[in-house]
C-alpha positions in Angstrom: -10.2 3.5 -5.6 -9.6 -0.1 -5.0 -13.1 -0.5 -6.7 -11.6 0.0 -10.2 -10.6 -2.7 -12.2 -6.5 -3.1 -13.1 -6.2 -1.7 -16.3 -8.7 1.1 -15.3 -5.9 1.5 -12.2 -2.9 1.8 -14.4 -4.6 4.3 -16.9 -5.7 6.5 -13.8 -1.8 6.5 -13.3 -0.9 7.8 -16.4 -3.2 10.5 -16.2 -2.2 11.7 -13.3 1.8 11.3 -14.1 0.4 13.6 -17.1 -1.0 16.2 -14.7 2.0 16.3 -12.7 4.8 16.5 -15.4 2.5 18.7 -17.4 2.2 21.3 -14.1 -1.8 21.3 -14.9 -2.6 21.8 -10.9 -2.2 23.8 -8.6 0.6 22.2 -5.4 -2.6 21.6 -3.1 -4.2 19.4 -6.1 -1.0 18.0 -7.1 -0.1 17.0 -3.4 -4.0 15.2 -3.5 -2.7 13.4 -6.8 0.7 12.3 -5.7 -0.8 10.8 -2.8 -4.0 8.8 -4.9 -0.9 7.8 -7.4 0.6 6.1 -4.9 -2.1 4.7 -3.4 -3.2 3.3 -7.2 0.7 1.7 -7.7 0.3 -0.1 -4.2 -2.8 -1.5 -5.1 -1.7 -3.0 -8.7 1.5 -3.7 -6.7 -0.7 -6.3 -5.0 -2.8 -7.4 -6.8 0.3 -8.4 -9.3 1.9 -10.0 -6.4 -0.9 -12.0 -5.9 -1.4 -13.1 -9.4 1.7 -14.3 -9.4 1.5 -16.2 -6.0 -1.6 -17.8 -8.1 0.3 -18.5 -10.8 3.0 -20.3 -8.7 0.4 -22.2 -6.9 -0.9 -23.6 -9.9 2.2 -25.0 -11.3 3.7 -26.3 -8.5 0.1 -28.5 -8.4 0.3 -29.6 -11.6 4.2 -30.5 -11.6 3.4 -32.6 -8.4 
C-alpha cells in the first residue's frame, strides 16, 4: 500500500471506516480491513512526521 500517494491513503481510510461502521463485510473481511486501516494511518502517520521534520529543518536554516 505504501505505493499510493497521501491523499489516495487517507481516502482508502474513509472507505474502509465506511465498510466497517456500515457492517458491509463479513468479520473475516472486516478483520483484513481493520488491519490494512491501520497499516494506511501508520504510513500517513509518517510520512506527516517527516514533513514536518522537513519543515523544521528548513526554518531553522533560514533563521540561522
Amino acid at each position: 500500500m505504501s505505493e499510493l500517494k497521501f491523499e489516495d491513503k487517507i481516502k482508502k481510510i474513509e472507505e474502509i471506516a465506511d465498510k466497517l461502521d456500515n457492517n458491509e463485510i463479513g468479520i473475516d473481511e472486516l478483520l483484513k480491513q481493520y488491519e490494512d486501516g491501520i497499516k494506511l494511518v501508520e504510513e500517513c502517520r509518517k510520512y506527516l512526521d517527516e514533513a514536518e521534520q522537513k519543515i523544521t529543518d528548513l526554518s531553522n536554516r533560514e533563521s540561522n
